[in-house]
KOLTI-230775 format. One record per atom (N, C-alpha, C): residue in one letter; atom name; x, y, z. Coordinates in steps of 0.02 Angstrom, whole numbers, always signed. Example, Ala and Ser with C-alpha at 12.3 -4.5 7.8 and 13.67 -1.06 7.14 Angstrom:
// residues 2
type=a atom=N east=+660 north=-284 up=+390 $
type=a atom=CA east=+615 north=-225 up=+390 $
type=a atom=C east=+660 north=-165 up=+390 $
type=s atom=N east=+642 north=-112 up=+354 $
type=s atom=CA east=+684 north=-53 up=+357 $
type=s atom=C east=+645 north=+2 up=+394 $
// end
This chain:
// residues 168
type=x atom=N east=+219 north=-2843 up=+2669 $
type=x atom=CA east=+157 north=-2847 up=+2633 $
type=x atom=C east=+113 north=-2787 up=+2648 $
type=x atom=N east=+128 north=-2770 up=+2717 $
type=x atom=CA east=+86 north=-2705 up=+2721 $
type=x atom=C east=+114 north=-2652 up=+2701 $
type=x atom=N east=+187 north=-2638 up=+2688 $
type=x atom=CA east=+207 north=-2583 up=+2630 $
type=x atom=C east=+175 north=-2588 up=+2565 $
type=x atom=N east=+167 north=-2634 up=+2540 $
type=x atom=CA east=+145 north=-2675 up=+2481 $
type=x atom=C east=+56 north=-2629 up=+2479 $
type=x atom=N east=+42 north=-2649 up=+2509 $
type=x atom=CA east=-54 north=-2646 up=+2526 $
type=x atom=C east=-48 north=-2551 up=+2517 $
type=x atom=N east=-35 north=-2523 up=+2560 $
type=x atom=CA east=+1 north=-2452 up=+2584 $
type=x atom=C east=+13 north=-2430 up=+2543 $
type=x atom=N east=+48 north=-2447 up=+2504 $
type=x atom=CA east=+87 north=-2406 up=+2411 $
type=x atom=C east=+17 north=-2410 up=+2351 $
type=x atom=N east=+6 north=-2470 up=+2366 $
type=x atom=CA east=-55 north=-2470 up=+2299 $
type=x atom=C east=-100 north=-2413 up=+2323 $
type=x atom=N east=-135 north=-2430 up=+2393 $
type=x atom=CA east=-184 north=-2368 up=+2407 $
type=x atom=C east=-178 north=-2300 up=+2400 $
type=x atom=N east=-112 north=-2299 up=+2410 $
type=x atom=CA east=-104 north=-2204 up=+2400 $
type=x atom=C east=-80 north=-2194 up=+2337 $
type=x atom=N east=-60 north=-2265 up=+2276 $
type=x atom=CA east=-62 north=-2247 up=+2217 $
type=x atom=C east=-144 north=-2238 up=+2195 $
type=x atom=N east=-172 north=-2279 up=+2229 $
type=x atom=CA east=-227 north=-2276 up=+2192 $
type=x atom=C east=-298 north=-2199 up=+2204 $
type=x atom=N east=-261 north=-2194 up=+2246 $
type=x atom=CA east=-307 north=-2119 up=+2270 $
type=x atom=C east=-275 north=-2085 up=+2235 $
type=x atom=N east=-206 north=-2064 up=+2231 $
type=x atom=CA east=-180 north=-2015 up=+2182 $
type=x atom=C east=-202 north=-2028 up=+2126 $
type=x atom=N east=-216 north=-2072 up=+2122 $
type=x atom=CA east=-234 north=-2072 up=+2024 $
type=x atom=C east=-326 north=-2066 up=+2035 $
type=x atom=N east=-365 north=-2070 up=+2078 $
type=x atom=CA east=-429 north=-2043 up=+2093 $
type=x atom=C east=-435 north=-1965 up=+2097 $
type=x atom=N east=-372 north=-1962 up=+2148 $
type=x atom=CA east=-382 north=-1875 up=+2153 $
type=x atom=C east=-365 north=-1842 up=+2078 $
type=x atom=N east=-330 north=-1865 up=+2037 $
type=x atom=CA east=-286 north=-1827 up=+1977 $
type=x atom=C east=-371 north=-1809 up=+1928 $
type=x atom=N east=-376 north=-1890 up=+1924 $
type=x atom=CA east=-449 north=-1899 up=+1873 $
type=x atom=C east=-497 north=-1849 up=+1878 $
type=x atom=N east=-533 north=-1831 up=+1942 $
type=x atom=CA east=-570 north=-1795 up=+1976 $
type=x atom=C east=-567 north=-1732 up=+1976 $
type=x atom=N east=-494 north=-1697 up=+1981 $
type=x atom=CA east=-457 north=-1629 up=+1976 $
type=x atom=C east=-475 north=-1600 up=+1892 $
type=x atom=N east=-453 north=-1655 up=+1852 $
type=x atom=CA east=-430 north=-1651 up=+1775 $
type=x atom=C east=-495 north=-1644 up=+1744 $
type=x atom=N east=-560 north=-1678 up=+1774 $
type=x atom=CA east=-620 north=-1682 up=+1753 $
type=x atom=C east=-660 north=-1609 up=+1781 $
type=x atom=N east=-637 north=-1588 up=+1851 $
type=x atom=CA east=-661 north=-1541 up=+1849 $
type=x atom=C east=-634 north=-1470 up=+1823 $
type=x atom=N east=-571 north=-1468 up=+1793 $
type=x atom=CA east=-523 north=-1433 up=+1785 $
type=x atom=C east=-577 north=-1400 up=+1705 $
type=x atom=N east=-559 north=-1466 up=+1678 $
type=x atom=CA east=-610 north=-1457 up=+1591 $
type=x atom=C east=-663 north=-1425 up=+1613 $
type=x atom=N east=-699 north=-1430 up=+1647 $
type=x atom=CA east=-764 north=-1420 up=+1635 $
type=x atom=C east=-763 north=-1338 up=+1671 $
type=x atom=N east=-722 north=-1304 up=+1697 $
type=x atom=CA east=-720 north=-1248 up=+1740 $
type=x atom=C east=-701 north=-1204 up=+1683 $
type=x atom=N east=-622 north=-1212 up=+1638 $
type=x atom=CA east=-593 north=-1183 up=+1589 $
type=x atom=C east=-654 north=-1173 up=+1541 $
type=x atom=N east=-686 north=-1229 up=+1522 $
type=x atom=CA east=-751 north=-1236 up=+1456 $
type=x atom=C east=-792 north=-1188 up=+1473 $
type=x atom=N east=-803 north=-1186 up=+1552 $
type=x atom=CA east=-835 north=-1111 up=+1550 $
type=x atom=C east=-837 north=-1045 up=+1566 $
type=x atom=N east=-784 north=-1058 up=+1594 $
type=x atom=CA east=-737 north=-981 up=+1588 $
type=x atom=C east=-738 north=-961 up=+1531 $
type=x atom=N east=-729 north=-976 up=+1475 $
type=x atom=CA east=-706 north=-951 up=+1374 $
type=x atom=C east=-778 north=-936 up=+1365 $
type=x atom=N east=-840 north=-969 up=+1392 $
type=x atom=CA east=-889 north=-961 up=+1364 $
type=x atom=C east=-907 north=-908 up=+1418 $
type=x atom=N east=-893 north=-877 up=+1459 $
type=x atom=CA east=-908 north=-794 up=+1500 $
type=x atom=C east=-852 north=-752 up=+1468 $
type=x atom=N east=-804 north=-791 up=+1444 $
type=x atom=CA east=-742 north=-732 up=+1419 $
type=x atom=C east=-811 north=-689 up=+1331 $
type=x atom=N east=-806 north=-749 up=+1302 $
type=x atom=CA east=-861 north=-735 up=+1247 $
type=x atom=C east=-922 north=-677 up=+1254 $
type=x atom=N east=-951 north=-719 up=+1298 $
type=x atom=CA east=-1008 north=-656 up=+1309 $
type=x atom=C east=-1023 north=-605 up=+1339 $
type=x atom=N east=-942 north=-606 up=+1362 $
type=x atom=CA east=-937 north=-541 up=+1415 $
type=x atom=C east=-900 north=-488 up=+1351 $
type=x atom=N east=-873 north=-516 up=+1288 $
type=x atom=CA east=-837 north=-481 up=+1235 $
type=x atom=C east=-891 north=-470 up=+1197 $
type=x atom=N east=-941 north=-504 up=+1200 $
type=x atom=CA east=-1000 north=-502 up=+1122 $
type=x atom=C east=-1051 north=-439 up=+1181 $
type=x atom=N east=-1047 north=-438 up=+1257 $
type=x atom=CA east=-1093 north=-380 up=+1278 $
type=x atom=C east=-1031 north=-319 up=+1258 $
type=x atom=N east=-982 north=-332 up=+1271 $
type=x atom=CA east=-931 north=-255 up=+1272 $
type=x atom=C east=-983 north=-225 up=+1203 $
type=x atom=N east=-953 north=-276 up=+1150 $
type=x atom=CA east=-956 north=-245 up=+1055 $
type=x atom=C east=-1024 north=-206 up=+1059 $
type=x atom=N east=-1079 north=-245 up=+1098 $
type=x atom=CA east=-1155 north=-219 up=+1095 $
type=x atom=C east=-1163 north=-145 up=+1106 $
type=x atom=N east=-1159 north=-167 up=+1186 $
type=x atom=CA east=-1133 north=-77 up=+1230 $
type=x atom=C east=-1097 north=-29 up=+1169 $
type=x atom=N east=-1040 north=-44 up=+1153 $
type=x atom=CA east=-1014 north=+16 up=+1114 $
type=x atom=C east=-1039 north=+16 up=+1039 $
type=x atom=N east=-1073 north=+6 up=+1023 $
type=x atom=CA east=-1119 north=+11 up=+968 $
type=x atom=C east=-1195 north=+62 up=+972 $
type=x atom=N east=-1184 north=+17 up=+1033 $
type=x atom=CA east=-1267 north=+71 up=+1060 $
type=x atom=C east=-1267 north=+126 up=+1086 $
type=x atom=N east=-1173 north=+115 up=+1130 $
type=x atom=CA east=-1156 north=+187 up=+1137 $
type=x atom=C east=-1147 north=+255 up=+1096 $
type=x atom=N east=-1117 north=+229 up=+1023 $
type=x atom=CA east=-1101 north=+286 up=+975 $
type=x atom=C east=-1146 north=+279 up=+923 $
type=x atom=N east=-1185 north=+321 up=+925 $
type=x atom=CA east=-1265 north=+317 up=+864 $
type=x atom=C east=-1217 north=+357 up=+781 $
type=x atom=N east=-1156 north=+391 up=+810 $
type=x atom=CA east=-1154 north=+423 up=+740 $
type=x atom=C east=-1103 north=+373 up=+698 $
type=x atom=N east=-1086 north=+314 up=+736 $
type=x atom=CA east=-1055 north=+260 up=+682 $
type=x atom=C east=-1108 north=+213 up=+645 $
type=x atom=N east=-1109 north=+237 up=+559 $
type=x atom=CA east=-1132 north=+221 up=+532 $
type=x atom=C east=-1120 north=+142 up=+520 $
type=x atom=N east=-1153 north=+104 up=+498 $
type=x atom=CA east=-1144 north=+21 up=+460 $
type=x atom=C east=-1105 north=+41 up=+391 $
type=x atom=N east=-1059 north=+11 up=+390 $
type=x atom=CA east=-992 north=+4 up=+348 $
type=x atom=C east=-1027 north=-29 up=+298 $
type=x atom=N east=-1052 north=-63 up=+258 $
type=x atom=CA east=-1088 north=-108 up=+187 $
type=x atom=C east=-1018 north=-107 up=+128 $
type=x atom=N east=-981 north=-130 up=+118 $
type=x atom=CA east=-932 north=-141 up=+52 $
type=x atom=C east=-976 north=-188 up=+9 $
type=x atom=N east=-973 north=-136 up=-51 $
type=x atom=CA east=-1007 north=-163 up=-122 $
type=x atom=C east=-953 north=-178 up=-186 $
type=x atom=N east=-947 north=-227 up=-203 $
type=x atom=CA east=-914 north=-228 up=-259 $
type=x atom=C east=-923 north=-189 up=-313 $
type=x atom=N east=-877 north=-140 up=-341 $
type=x atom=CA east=-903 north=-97 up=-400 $
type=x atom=C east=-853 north=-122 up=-463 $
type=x atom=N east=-886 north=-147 up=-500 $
type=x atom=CA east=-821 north=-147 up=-549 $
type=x atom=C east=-795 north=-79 up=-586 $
type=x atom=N east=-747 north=-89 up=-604 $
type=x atom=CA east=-705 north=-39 up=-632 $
type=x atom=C east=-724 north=-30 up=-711 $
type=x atom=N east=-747 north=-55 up=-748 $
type=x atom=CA east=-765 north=-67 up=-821 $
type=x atom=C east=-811 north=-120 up=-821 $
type=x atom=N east=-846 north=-127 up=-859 $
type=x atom=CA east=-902 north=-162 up=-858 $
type=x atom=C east=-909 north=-243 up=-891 $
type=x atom=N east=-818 north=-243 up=-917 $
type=x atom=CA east=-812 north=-293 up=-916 $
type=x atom=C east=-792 north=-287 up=-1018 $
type=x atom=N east=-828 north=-209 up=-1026 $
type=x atom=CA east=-818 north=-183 up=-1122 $
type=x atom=C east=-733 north=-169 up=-1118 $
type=x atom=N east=-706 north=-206 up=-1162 $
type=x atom=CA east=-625 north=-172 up=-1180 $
type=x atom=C east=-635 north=-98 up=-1217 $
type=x atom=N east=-593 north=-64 up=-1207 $
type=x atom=CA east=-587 north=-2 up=-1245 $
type=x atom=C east=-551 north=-9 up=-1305 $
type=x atom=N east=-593 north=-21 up=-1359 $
type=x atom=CA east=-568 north=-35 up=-1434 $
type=x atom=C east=-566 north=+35 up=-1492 $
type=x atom=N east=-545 north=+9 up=-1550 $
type=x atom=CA east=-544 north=+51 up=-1590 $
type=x atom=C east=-559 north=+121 up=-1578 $
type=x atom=N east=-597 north=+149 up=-1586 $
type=x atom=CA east=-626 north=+207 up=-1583 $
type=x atom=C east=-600 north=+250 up=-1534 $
type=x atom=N east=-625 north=+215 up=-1465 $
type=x atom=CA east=-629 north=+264 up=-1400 $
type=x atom=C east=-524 north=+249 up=-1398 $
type=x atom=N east=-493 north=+211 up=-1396 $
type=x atom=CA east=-411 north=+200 up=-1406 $
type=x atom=C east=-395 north=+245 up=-1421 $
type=x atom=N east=-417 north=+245 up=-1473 $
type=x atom=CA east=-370 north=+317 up=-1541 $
type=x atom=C east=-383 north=+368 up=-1510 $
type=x atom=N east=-459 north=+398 up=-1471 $
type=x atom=CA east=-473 north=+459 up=-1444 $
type=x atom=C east=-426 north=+460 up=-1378 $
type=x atom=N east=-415 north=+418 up=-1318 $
type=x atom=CA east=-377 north=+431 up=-1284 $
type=x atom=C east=-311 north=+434 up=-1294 $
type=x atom=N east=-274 north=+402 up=-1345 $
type=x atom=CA east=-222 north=+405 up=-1367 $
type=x atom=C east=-187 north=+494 up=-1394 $
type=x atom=N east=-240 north=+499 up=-1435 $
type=x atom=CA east=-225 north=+566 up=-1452 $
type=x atom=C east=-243 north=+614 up=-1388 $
type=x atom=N east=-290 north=+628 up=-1345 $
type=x atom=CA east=-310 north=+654 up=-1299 $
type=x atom=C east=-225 north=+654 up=-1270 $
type=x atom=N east=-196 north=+606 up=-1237 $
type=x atom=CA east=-118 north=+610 up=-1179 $
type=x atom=C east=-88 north=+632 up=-1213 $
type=x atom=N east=-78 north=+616 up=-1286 $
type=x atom=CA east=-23 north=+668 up=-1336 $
type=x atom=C east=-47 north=+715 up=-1320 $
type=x atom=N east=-103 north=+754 up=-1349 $
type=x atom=CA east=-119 north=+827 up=-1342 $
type=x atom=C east=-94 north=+866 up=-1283 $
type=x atom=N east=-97 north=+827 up=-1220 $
type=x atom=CA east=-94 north=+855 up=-1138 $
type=x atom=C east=-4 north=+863 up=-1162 $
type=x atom=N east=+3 north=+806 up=-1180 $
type=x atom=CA east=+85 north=+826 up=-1179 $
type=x atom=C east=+123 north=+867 up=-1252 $
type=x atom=N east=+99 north=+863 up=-1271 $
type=x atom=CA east=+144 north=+908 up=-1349 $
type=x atom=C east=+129 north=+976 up=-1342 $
type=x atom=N east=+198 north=+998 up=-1358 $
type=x atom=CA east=+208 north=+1074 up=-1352 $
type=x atom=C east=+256 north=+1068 up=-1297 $
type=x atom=N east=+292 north=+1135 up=-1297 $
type=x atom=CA east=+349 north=+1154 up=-1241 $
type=x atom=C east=+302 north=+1154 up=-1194 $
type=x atom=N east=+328 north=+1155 up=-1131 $
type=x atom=CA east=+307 north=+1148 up=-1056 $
type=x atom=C east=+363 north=+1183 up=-1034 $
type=x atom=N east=+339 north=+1203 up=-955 $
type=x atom=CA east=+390 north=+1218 up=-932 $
type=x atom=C east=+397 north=+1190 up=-865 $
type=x atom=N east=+426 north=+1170 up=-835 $
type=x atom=CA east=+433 north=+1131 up=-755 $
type=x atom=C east=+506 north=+1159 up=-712 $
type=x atom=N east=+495 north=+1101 up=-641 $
type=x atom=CA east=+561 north=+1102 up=-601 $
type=x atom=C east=+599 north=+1035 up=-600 $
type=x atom=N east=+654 north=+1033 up=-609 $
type=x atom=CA east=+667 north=+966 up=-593 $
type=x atom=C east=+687 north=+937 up=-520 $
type=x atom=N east=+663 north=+890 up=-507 $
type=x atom=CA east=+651 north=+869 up=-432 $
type=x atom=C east=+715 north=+796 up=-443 $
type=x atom=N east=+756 north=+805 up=-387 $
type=x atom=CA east=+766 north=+720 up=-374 $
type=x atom=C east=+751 north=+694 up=-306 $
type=x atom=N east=+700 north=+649 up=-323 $
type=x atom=CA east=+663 north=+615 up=-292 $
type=x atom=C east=+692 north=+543 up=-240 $
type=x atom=N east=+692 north=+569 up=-202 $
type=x atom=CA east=+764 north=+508 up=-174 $
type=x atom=C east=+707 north=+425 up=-153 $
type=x atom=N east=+678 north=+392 up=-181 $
type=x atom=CA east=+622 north=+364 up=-195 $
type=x atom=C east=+654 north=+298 up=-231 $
type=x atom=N east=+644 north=+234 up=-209 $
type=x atom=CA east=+668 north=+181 up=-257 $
type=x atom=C east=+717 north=+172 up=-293 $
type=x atom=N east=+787 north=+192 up=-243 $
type=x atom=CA east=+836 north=+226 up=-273 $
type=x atom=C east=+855 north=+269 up=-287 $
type=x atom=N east=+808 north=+307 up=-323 $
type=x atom=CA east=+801 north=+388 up=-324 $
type=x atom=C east=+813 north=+402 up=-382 $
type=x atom=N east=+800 north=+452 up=-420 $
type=x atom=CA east=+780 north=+476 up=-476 $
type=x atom=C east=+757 north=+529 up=-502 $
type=x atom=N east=+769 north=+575 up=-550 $
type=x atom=CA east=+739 north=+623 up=-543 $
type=x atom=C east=+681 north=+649 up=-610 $
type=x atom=N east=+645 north=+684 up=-573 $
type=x atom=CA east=+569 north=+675 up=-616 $
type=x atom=C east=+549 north=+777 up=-625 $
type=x atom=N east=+518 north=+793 up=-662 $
type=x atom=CA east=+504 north=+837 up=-676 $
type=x atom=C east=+427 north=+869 up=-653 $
type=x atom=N east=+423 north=+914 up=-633 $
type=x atom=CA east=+359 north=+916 up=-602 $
type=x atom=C east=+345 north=+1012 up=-637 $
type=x atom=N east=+274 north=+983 up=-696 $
type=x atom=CA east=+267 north=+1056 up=-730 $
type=x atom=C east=+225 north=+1082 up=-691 $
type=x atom=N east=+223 north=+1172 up=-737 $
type=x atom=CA east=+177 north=+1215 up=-716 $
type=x atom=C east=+116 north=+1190 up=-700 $
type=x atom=N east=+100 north=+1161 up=-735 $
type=x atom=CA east=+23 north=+1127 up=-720 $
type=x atom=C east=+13 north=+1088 up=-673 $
type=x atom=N east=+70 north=+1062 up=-652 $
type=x atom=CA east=+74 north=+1010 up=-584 $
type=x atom=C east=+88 north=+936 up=-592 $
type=x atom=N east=+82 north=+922 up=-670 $
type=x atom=CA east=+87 north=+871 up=-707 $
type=x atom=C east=+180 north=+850 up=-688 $
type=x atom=N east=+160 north=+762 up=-660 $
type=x atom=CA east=+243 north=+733 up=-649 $
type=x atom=C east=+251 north=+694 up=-705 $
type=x atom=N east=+323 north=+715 up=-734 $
type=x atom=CA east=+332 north=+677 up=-779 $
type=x atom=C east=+401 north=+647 up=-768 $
type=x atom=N east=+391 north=+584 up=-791 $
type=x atom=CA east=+484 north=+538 up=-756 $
type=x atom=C east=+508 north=+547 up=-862 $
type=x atom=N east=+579 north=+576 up=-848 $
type=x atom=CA east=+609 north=+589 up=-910 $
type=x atom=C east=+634 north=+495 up=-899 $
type=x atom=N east=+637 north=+489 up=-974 $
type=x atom=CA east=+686 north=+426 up=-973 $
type=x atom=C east=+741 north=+443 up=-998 $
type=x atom=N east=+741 north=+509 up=-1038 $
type=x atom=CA east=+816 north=+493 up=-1068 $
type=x atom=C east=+858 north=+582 up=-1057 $
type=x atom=N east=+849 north=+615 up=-993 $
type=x atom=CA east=+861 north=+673 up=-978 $
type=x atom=C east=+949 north=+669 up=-976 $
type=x atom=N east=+971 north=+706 up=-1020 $
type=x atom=CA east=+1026 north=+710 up=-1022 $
type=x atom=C east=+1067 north=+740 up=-940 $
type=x atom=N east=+1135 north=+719 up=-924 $
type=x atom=CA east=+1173 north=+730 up=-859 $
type=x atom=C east=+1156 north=+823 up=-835 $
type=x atom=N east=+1190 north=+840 up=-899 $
type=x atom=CA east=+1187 north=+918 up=-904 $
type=x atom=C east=+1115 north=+961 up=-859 $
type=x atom=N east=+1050 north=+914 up=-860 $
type=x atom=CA east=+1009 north=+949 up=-851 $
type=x atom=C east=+975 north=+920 up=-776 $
type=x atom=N east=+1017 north=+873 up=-762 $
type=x atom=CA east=+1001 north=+820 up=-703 $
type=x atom=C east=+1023 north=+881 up=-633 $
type=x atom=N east=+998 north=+925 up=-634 $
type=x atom=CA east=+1005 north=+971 up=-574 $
type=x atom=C east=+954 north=+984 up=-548 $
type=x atom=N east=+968 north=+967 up=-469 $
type=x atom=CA east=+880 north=+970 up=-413 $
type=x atom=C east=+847 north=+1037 up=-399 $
type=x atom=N east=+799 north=+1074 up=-431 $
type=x atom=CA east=+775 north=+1132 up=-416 $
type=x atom=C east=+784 north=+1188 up=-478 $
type=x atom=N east=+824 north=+1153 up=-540 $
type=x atom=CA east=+820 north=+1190 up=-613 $
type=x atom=C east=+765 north=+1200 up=-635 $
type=x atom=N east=+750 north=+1237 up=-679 $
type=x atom=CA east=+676 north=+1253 up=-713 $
type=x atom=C east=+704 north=+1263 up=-772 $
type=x atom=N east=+659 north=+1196 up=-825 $
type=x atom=CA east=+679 north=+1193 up=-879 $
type=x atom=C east=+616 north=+1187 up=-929 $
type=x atom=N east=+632 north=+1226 up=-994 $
type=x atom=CA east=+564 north=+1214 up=-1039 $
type=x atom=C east=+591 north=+1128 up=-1088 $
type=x atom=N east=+525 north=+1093 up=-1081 $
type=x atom=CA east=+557 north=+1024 up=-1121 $
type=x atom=C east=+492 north=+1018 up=-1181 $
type=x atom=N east=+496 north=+984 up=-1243 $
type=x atom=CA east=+468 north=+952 up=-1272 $
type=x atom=C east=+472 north=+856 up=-1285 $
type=x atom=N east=+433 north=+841 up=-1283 $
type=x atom=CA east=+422 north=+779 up=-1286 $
type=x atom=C east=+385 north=+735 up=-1320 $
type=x atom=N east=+373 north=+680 up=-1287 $
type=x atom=CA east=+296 north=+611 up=-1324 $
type=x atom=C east=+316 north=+584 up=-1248 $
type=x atom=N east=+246 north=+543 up=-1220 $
type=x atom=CA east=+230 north=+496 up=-1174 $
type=x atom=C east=+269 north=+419 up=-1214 $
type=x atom=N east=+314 north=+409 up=-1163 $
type=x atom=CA east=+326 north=+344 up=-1200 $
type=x atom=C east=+285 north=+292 up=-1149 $
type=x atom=N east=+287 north=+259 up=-1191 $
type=x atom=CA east=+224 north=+176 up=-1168 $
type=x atom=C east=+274 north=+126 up=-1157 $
type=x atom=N east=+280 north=+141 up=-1098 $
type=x atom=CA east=+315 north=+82 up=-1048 $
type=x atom=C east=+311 north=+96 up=-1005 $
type=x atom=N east=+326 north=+18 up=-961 $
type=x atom=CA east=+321 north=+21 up=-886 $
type=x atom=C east=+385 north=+25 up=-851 $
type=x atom=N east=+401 north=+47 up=-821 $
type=x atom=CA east=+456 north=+67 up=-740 $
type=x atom=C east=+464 north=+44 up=-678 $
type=x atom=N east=+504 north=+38 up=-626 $
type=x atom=CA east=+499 north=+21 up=-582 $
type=x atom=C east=+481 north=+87 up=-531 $
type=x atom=N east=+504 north=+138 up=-564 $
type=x atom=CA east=+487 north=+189 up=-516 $
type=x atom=C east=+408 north=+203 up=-534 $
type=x atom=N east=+387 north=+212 up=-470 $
type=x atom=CA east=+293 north=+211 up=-481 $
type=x atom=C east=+277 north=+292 up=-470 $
type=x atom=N east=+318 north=+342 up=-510 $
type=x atom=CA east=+304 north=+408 up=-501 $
type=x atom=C east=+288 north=+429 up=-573 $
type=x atom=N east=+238 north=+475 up=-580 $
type=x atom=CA east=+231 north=+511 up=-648 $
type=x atom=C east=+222 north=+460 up=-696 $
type=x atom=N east=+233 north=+516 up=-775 $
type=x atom=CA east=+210 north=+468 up=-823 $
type=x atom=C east=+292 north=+463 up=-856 $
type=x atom=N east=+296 north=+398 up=-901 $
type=x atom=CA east=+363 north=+395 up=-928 $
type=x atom=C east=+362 north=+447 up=-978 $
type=x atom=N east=+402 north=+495 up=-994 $
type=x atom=CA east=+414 north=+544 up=-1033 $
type=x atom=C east=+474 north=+530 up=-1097 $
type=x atom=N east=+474 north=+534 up=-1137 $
type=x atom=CA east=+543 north=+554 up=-1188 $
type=x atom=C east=+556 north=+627 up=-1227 $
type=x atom=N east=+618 north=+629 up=-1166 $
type=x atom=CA east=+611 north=+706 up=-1215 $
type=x atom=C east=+626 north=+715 up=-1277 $
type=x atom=N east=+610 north=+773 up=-1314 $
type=x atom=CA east=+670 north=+790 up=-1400 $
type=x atom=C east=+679 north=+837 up=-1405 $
type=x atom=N east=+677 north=+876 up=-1358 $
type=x atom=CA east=+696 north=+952 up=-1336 $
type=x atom=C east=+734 north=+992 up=-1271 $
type=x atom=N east=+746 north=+1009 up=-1247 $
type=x atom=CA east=+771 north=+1026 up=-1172 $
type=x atom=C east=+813 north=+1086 up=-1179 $
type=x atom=N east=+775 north=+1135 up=-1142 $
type=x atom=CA east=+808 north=+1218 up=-1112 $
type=x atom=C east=+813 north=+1208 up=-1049 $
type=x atom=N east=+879 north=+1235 up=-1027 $
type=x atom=CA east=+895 north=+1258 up=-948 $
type=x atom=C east=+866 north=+1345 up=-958 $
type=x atom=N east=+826 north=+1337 up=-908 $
type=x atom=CA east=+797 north=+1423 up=-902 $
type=x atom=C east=+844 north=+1451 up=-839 $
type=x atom=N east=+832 north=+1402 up=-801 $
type=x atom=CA east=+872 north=+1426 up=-722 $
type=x atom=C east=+912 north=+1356 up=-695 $
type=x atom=N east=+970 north=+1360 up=-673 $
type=x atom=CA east=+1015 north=+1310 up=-659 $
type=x atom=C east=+979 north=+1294 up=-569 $
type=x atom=N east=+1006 north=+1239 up=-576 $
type=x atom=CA east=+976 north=+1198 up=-497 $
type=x atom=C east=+1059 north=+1187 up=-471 $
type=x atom=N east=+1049 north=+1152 up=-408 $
type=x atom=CA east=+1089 north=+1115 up=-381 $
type=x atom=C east=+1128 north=+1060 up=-440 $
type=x atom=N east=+1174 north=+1022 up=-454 $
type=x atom=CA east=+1201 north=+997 up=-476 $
type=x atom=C east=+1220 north=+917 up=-419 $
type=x atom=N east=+1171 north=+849 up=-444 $
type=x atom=CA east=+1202 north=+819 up=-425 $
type=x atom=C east=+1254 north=+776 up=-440 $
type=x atom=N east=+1277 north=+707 up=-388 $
type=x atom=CA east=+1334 north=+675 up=-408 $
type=x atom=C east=+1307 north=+624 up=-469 $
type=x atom=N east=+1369 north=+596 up=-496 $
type=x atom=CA east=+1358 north=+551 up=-547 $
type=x atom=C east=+1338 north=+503 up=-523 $
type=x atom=N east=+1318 north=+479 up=-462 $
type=x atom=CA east=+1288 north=+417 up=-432 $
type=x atom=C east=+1233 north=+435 up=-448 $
type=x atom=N east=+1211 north=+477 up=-430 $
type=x atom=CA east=+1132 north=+521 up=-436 $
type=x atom=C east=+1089 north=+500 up=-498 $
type=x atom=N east=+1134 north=+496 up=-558 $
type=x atom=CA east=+1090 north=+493 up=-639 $
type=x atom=C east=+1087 north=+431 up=-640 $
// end
């Protein structure tokens, strides 16, 4: 019976001491986070007050258009405007662009990139300089380089490298 008596008591203190530990345990952690906090919110202060030439950042929403579609009128003027930039011989280099597969794109005198869509094999050489005529064709690509081009003309002025037929 006195093993009996003996076991409960030192169960029952262990479970006094646990309670006591666990209660003070919370309440030590709860404020430790709250010195971790304000010991992080003094750092941010200090180095703010330290560097006077970092300006306040402010992001403003700007829209891009005002919300007016570009109809009739102003259409037709930009429309003809990208023809104009592009009609007439040009003269460029042809680049292959090892890029999303890779591909090769034309990059003129003017600096202007243009992605051929329908550049024949013959002229598919990296570092040729060729005079082309064309139209902007209106479509979209997966390659996100230049503008889509169609040629209806094409001179080799100077021969390039020649690549493989994987290449086209």
């Amino acid at each position: 019976m006195d093993n009996m008596m003996t076991y409960k008591k030192s169960l029952l203190s262990t479970l006094v001491i646990t309670v006591l530990l666990s209660a003070c345990g919370s309440s030590s952690s709860e404020s430790e986070t709250d010195k971790t906090t304000k010991a992080d919110e003094t750092k941010v202060e200090n180095s703010q007050e330290n560097s006077p030439e970092q300006a306040a950042t402010e992001l403003v929403a700007t829209p891009v258009n005002s919300g007016d579609k570009i109809t009739g009128h102003e259409m037709e003027d930009l429309k003809h405007k990208l023809k104009d930039e592009f009609s007439g011989w040009q003269r460029g280099r042809v680049q292959f662009l090892n890029l999303e597969g890779g591909f090769y794109g034309i990059i003129t005198d003017s600096g202007k990139k243009l992605l051929p869509m329908n550049m024949a094999k013959e002229f598919a050489q990296n570092g040729a300089v060729v005079r082309i005529k064309g139209k902007v064709k209106n479509v979209m690509t997966i390659q996100q380089w230049g503008t889509p081009f169609t040629i209806t003309e094409i001179e080799l002025i100077t021969p390039g490298t020649k690549g493989n037929n994987a290449d086209m």
